[in-house]
MIBA-12232 format. One record per residue (C-alpha): x, y negated, z; residue number from 1. Coordinates in Angstrom, 1 decimal, decimal comma. Layout:
BEGIN
<atom <X; Y; Z>; NUM>
...
END
This chain:
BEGIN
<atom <-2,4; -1,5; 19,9>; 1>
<atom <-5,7; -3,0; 18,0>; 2>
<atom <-5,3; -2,0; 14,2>; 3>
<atom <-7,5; -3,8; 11,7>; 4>
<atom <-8,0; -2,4; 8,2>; 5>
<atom <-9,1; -4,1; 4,9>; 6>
<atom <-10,8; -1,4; 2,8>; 7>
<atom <-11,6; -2,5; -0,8>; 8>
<atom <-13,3; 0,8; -1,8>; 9>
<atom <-15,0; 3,6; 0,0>; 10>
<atom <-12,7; 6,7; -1,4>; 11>
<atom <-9,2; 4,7; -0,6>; 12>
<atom <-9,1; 5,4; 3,1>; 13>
<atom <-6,4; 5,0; 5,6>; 14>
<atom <-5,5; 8,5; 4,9>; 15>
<atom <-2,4; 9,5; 7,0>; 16>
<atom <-2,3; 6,2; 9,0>; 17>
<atom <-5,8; 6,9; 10,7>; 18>
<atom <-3,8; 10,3; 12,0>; 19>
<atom <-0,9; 8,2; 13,0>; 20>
<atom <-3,2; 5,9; 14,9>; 21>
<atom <-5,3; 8,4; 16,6>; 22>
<atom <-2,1; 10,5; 17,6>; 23>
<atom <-0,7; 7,1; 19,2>; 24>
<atom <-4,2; 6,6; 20,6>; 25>
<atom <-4,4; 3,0; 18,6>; 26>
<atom <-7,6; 2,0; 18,0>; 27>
<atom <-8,7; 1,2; 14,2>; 28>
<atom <-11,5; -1,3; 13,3>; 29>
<atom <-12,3; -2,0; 9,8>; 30>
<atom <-13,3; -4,5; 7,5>; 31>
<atom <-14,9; -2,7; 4,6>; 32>
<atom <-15,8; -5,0; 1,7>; 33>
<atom <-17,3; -2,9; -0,4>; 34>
<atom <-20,1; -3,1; 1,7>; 35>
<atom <-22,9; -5,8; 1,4>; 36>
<atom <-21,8; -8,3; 4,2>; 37>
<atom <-18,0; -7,6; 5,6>; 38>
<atom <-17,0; -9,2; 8,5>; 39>
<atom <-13,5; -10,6; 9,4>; 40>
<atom <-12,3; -9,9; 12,9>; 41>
<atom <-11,0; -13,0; 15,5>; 42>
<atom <-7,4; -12,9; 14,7>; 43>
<atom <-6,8; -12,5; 18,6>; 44>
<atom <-8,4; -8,9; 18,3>; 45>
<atom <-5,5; -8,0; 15,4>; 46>
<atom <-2,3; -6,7; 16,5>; 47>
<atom <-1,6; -4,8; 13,1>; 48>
<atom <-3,3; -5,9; 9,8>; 49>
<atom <-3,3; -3,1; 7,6>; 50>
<atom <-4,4; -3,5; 3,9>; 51>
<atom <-5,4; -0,9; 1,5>; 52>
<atom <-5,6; -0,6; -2,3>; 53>
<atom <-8,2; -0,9; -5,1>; 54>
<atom <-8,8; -1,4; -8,9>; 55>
<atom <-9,4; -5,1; -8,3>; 56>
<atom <-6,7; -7,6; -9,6>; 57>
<atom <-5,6; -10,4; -6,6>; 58>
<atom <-7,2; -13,1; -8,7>; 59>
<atom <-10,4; -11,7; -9,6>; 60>
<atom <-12,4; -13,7; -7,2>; 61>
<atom <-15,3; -14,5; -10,0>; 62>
<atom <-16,1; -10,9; -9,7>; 63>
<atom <-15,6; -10,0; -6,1>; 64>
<atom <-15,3; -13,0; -3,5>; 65>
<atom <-14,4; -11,7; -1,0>; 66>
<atom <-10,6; -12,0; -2,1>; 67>
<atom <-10,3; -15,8; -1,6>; 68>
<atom <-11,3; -15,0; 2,2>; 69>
<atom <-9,2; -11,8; 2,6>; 70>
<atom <-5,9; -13,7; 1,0>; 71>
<atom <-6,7; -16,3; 3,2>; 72>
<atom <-6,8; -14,5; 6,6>; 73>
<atom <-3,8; -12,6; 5,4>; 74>
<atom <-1,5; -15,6; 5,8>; 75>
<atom <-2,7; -16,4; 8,9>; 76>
<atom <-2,2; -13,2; 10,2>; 77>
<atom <1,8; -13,7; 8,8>; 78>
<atom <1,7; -17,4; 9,9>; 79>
<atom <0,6; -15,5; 13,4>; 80>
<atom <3,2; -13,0; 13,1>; 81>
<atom <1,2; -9,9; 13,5>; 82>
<atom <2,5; -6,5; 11,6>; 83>
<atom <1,0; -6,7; 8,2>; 84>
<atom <1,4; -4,0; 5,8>; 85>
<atom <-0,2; -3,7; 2,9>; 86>
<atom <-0,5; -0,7; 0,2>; 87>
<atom <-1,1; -1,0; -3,9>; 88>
<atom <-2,8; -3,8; -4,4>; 89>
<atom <-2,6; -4,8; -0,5>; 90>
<atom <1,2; -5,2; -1,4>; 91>
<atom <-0,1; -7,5; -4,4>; 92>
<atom <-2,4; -9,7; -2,0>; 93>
<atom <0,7; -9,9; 0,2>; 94>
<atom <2,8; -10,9; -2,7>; 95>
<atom <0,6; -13,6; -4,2>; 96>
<atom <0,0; -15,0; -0,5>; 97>
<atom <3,7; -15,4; -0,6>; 98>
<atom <3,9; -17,4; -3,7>; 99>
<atom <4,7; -15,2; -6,4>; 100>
<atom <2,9; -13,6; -9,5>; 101>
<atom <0,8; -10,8; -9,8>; 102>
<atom <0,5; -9,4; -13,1>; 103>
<atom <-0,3; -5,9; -15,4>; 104>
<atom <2,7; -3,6; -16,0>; 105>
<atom <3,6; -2,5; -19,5>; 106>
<atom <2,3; 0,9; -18,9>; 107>
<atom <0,6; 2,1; -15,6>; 108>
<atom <2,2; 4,7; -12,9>; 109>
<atom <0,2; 7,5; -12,1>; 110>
<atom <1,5; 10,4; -10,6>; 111>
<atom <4,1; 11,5; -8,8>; 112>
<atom <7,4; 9,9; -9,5>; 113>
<atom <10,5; 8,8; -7,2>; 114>
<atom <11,6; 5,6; -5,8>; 115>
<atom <15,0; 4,7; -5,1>; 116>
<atom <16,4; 2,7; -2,0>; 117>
<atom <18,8; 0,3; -2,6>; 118>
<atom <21,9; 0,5; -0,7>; 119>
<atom <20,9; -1,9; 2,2>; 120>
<atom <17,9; -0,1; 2,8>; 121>
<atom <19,3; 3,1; 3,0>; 122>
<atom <21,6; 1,9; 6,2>; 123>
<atom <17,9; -0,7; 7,6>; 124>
<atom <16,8; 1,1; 11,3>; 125>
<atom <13,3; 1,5; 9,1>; 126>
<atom <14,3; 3,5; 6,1>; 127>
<atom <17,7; 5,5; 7,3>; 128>
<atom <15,1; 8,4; 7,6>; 129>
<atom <14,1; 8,5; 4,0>; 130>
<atom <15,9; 10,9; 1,3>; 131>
<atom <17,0; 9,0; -1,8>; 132>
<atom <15,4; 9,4; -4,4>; 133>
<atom <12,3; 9,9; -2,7>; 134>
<atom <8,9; 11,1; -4,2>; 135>
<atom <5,8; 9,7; -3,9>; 136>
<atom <2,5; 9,4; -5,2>; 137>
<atom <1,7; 5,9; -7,5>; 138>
<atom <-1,6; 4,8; -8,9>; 139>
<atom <-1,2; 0,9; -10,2>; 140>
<atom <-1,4; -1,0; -13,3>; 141>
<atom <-0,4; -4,1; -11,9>; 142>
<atom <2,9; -5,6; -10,4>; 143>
<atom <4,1; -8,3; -8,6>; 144>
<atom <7,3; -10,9; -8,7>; 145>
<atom <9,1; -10,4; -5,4>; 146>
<atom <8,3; -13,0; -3,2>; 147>
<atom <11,1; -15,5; -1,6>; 148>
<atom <12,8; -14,5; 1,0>; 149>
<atom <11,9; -10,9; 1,2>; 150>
<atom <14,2; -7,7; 0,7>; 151>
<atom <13,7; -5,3; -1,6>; 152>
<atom <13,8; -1,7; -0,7>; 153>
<atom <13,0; 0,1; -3,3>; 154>
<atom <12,2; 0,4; -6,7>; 155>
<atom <11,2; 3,3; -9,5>; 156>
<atom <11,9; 3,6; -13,3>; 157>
<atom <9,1; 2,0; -14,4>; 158>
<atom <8,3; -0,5; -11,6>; 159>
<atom <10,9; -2,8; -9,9>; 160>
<atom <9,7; -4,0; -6,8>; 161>
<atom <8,1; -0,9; -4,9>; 162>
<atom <8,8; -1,7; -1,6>; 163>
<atom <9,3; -4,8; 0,4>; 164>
<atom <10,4; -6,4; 3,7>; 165>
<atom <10,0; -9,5; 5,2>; 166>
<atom <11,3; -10,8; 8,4>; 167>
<atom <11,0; -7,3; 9,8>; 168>
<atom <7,1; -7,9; 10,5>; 169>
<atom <5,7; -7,5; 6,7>; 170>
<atom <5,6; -4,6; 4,8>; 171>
<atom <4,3; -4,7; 0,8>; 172>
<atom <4,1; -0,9; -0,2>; 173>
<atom <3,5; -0,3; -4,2>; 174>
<atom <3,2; 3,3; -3,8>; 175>
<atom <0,7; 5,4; -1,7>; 176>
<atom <3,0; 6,8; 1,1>; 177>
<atom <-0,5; 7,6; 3,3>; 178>
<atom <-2,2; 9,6; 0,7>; 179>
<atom <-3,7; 13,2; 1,2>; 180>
<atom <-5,1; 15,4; -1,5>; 181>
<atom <-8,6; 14,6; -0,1>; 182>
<atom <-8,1; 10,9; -1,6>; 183>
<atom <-6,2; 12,0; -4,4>; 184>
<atom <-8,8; 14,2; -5,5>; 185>
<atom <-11,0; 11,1; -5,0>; 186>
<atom <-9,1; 9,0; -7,1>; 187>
<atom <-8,6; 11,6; -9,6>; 188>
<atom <-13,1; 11,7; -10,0>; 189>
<atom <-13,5; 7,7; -9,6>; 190>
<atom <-11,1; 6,5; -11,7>; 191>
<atom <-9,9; 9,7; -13,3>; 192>
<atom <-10,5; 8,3; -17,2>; 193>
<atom <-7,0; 6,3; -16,5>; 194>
<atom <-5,5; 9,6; -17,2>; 195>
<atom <-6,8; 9,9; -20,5>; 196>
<atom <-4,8; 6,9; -21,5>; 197>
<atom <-1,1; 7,1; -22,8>; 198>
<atom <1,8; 6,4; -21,0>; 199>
<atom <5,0; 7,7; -20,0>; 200>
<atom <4,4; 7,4; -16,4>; 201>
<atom <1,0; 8,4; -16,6>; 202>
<atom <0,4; 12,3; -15,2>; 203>
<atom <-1,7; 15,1; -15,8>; 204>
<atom <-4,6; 15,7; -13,4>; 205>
<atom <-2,5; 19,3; -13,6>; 206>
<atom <0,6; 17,5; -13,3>; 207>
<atom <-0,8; 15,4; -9,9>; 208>
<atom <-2,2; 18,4; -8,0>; 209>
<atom <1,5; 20,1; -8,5>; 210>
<atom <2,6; 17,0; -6,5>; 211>
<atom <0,5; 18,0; -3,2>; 212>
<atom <3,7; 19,8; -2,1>; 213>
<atom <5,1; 16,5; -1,4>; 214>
<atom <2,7; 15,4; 1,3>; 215>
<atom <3,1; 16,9; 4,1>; 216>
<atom <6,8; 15,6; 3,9>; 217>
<atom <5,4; 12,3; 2,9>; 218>
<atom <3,2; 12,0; 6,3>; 219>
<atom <6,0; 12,6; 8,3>; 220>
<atom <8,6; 10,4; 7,2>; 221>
<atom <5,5; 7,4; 7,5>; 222>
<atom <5,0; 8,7; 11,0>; 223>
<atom <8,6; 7,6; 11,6>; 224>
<atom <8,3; 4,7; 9,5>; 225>
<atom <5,2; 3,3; 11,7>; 226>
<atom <6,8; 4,5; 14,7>; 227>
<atom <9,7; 2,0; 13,7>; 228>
<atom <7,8; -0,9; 12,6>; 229>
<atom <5,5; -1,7; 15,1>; 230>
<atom <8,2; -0,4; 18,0>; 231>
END
């Protein structure tokens, strides 16, 4: 399977999905706009369009242009129907390709903090491997309106729409199921003044590093996840 990943900054990698993909022997190709001229692969050379996260918002096209492209290229790849998933703000650029609104939260989520299935999700082929609650890492500001059409499967306290379905081919993931504590850690020196602000949902650099307990768990239930979703 030909993987194809849209990185919006160097220190948010695929994290635990590269291991998937090399254990599966899939091969990974990347689009990397951060860098001074990205280029888009032919869509024939995509199988499974995999978008990652960043500290852009969707609209912000002013300041970094390659959005309008990347937005664009993502609904072909639905109107295609390749396997798209996207993570943080790749679950954003999903949503507003869809239709809907992408907007700041009240307060951001940072940290470790559960999500909770709904009841159909719990009993979907996908997720029936997934304790509920579940814990997971988060690092967003923004939110999205759930698109049309789409299933929600799960949401957290302080952010409704967390995880998303649609037509068993798109997957819009708000939290960061493929983290490791080598990104974390990343995250933490990049953007690590967002911890400084207040929040109720905002943790502790203390607080996060606690969390690493939860990823080895993490990695294995989106082994079985992937395994699912492109079988």
């Amino acid at each position: 399977m030909k993987i194809h990943c849209f990185q919006q900054v160097a220190f948010e990698t695929p994290g635990s999905i590269a291991e998937w993909a090399h254990h599966h022997q899939h091969s990974i190709n990347f689009t990397r706009f951060y860098e001074r001229l990205p280029v888009f692969p032919l869509m024939n050379d995509v199988d499974f369009l995999l978008v990652l996260g960043g500290s852009m918002n969707v609209d912000e096209e002013a300041k970094y242009p390659w959005l309008r492209e990347e937005k664009e290229f993502i609904r072909q790849a639905i109107s295609a129907g390749k396997k798209v998933m996207g993570i943080c703000l790749g679950s954003q650029l999903i949503a507003r390709v869809l239709g809907s609104k992408v907007y700041p939260q009240s307060t951001k989520e940072i940290g470790f903090f559960p999500v909770h299935f709904t009841k159909e999700a719990t009993q979907h082929p996908f997720f029936n491997h997934f304790k509920n609650p579940y814990m997971v890492f988060h690092w967003h500001g923004d939110t999205f309106h759930l698109p049309a059409g789409v299933a929600l499967i799960a949401s957290s306290h302080n952010c409704k729409n967390q995880l998303y379905l649609a037509d068993n081919n798109v997957l819009g993931v708000q939290f960061h199921i493929e983290m490791n504590e080598t990104i974390i850690n990343e995250m933490i020196h990049y953007d690590g003044d967002e911890l400084n602000e207040k929040g109720r949902y905002i943790q502790t650099k203390e607080v996060i590093k606690n969390g690493y307990q939860y990823l080895a768990q993490n990695k294995n239930d989106l082994f079985s996840l992937l395994d699912k979703f492109i079988a």
